[in-house]
Structures are given as C-alpha cells and as structure tokens.
N, C-alpha and C positions, 0 to 999 in steps of 0.2 A: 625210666622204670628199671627198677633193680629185679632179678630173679629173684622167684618164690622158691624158698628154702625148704626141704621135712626137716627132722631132726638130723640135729649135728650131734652125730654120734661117735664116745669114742672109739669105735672102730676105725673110725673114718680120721680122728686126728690124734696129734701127741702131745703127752704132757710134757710140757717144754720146765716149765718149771712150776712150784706152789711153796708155799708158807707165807710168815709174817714181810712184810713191807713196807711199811710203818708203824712206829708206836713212839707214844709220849708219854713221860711220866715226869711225878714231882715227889721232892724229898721235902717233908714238913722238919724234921728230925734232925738235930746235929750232926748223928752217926752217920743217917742214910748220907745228909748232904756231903760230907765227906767221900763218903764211896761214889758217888753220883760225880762228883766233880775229879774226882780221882780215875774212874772208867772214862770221862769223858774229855779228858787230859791225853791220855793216851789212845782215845780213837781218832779224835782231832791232828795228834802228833803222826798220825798213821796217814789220816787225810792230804796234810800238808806233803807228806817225802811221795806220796804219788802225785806231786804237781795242783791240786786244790790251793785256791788263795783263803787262807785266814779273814776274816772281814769281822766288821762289828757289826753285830745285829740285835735284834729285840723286837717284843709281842705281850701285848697286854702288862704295861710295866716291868716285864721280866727284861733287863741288858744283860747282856754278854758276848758270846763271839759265835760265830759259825765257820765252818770251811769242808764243803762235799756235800757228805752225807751226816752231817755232825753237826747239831744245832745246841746251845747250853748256854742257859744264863742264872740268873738270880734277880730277887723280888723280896727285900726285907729277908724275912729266916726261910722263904720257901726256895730250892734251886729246880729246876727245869731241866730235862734233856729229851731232845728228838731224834732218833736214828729213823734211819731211809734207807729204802732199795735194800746192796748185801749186808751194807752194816746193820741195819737191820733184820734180815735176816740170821746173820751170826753172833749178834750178841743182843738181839730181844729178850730170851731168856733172862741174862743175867742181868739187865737195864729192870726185868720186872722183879725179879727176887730182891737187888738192894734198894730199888727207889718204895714208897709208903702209898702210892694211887696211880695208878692207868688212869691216863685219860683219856688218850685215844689208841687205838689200835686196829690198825687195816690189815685186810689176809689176801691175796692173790692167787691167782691160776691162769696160768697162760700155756694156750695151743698152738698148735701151729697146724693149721689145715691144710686139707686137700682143695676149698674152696676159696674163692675171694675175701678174703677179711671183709669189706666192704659191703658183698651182700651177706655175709652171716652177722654183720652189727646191723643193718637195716631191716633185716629179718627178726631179728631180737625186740627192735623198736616196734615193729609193726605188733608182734606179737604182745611186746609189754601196753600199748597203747591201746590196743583190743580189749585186753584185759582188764586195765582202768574204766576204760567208758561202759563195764559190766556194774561198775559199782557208784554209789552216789559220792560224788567226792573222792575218787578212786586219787589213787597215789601217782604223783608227778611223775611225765615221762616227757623226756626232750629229747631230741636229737641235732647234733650238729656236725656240719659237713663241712670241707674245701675240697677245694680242687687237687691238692696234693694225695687226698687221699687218706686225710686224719680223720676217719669219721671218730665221735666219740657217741655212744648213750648213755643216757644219764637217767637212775631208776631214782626217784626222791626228789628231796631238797637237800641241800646241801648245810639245811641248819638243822635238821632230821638227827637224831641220834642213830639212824642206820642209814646207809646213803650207799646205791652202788652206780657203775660205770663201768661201760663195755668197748673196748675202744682197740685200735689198730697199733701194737707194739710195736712192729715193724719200724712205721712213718715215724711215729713218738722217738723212740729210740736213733733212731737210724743206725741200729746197730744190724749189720748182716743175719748173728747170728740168732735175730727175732723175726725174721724174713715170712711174711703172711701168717703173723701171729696173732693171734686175737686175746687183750688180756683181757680177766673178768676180773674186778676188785670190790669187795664191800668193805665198808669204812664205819668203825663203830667208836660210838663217843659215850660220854658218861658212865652211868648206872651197866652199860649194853656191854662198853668196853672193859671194864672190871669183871664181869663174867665173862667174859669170852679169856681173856689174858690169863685166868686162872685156871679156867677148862686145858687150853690150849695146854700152858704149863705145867699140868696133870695128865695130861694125854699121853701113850706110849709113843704115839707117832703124832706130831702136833701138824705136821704137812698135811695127812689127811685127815685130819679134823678140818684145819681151815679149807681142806675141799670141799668139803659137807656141807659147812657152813655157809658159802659160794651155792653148791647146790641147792640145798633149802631155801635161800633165798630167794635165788632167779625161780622158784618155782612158786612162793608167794608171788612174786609181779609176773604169773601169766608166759614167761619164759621158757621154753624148753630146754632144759639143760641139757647140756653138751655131759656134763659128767652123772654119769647112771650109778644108783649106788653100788649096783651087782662088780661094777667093773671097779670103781675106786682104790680096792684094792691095788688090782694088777696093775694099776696106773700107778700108784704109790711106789709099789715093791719094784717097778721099771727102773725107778729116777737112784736105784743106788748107787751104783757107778758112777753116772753122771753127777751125783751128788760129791762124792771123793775126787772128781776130775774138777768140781765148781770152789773146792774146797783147796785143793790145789793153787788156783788162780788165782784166788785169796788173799793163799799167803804168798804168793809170787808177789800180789801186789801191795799188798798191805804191810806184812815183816820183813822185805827182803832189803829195805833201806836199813832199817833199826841192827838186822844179823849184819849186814855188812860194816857198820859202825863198830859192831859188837868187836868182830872177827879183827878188825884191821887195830883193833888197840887190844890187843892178845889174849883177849879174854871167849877163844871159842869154844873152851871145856866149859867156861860156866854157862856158855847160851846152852850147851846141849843140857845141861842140868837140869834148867830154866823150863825147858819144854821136854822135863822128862827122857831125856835119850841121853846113849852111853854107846861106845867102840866096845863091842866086847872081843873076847881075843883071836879071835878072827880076824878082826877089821874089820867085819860088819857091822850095821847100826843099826840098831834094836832099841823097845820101849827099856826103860831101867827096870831093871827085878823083873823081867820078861824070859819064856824058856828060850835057852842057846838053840840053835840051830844043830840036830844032828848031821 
C-alpha cells in the first residue's frame, strides 16, 4: 500500500526544469527542405563530437540518419526532423519557424519533491482513475511499476492526439541531478500540435505556457496539479539563473568541439565574430556594438 497524498503543492517542491522536449516537423517545400536539412547537419555534427554514434534510421518511409538527440530523414520531396530533450529545447523555436507543419510536439515539467516520487505518481494514478470511472467511457489510465522504482502513469492512449505521462526522472534518467524528480509530460500530435507550437512560439515566456498547458491538463484527468496558476509565475521567474547556468552546459557540450577546431586552425577572430563577440580595448569581451565598460 502506498501513502495517501493531499496536494502536491508548489510550496512543497521545485521546478527543476520546463519547456519543449520534443517536437517533429516536415518541410513540403524546397526552401524549407534545404533549411531543415542544413539545421540538421549541424546539430547532428554537434551530436557526433559529444560521442553520440551516427546510425541509419527511418519511420514511415522517411530514411536517413540519427545520432542523440537528432533524428532526419526524407520521403520523396517531403524532409523530416525530430529533436529531443536540450536539443530540443534550444532550438524547437527555430526547427518550428523554417520547417512548413508540426506534427508533434511535447512540453514537460519536472519537480523535484519533498516526497517519494513513487507515492506522488501513485497518488496521481489513483486520483486520475477515480476520475475516469466518474464518466462513461472515461479516459485511459494505466499505471506501471518495477521494482527499481520506475513507476510511470500513463493519462490516454498513446494514439490520442493528446496523451500525458507521469513518471520518476530520477530512475529514467539515472542522472544525480534528477534525484526524486517526478516529470509531468503531455504530448500533442496533429491539429493539437500546430496550435500549441504556434501559441508557444507567440508566447513571451513559452516555458510557462507549456506549464499551463501541463496544468490544464492534469486537471481535465481528475489530477491535482502540483503547479497552481497563482504561483507559476514565481516558479517561472526562479528558473532564470538556472536557465543561463543550463545554457552554459550547452554550449560546454555542444560547441566546445567545433571552437576548438575553429581556434587550432587560426581562425579565432572569426568564431568571436561568428557568435557576435569582440576584445574591446581592454581586453575584455563583450557583445559587438555593445557599451564599453566604464
């Protein structure tokens, strides 16, 4: 028997992180396919120099290649690309502006509590499953366990044009710094995913949007969300710092192969160019056309 939960409130946890985490799009279009495969040249090229293998893949007659978080192929005149996790994150945006349709695109938020990951997804289940059996035909709720401690719930079906999943980061991950994290994810496809992708991309802050959007959700299936709209703000406005230190790590791991190429064949005037920066006469480094330092 697992503890019975109140609400998980955010008082009570942190927002570890939030925004996009997946998204897929297709280029119908010459121009787009060119940009599409030209972005995806170069995050691929990014994937490989952090140690990722190159592989060939394919899906629904689309071939081409994958390595990471970088998936891209082509199908006759249409091309494909799917970014995941940060690349995702850091370059959804511009994957939605030159590709011609979203097809899919998921938003995340991940906590990190005070309580067992374990009983706050069990607690979620119990609650979403309550809530179904209110309705005729109510909306799929599953729950699945091991012993390691991966619980996952699953709101939907997964052929659903909206579909979410509550699951333990931590175990998933095995990354330390997800340690008793509980992610929340909805996953939207079609029609659903084209307006979300375009809100989001119109949004001044598209991180708390996709929180909203998470909350809303979990509170059609019966859910109590953990994120309360009064606070989403101060949960948003927290993650700035942390967002410039995730930003950081990025590009430690992402451009630090490519600069070092750059730099060792004498060309490290023009990376600074490249990415807007300049020596000014100080010897400090500064945006270009940015004021001196008094």
């Amino acid at each position: 028997m697992h503890t019975e939960l109140g609400p998980v409130g955010p008082t009570d946890d942190t927002l570890i992180s939030a925004g996009v985490d997946w998204i897929t799009a297709v280029a119908l279009e010459e121009v787009s396919s060119l940009k599409l495969s030209l972005l995806a040249s170069t995050l691929m090229r990014h994937q490989v120099e952090i140690g990722n293998l190159k592989r060939a893949w394919g899906m629904a007659g689309f071939t081409g290649f994958a390595a990471g978080q970088v998936q891209f192929g082509m199908r006759g005149d249409e091309t494909i690309l799917r970014l995941s996790s940060g690349t995702a994150e850091m370059h959804w945006k511009q994957l939605y502006r030159e590709s011609d349709r979203v097809t899919r695109i998921d938003v995340q938020a991940t906590l990190r509590t005070k309580l067992e990951p374990r009983d706050v997804i069990q607690t979620h289940w119990d609650e979403a499953r309550i809530d179904s059996g209110k309705h005729k035909r109510g909306p799929s709720v599953s729950l699945v366990t091991s012993n390691d401690g991966s619980d996952t719930c699953y709101l939907g079906k997964r052929s659903s044009c909206i579909f979410g999943r509550i699951y333990n980061k931590g175990i998933e991950s095995k990354l330390a710094e997800y340690k008793r994290c509980v992610r929340y994810e909805v996953e939207y496809k079609g029609k659903a995913s084209i307006l979300l992708a375009r809100r989001l991309a119109q949004a001044s802050s598209s991180r708390s949007l996709a929180v909203e959007y998470i909350h809303s959700f979990l509170l059609t299936r019966g859910v109590v969300s953990p994120f309360s709209s009064s606070a989403l703000h101060q949960l948003i406005v927290s993650r700035t710092r942390t967002d410039t230190l995730r930003r950081l790590e990025w590009l430690r791991k992402q451009a630090r192969g490519s600069a070092n190429v750059i730099v060792t064949q004498g060309m490290g005037a023009e990376l600074l160019k490249a990415l807007g920066l300049e020596i000014d006469d100080r010897g400090e480094l500064r945006v270009s056309g940015g004021p001196t330092s008094n």
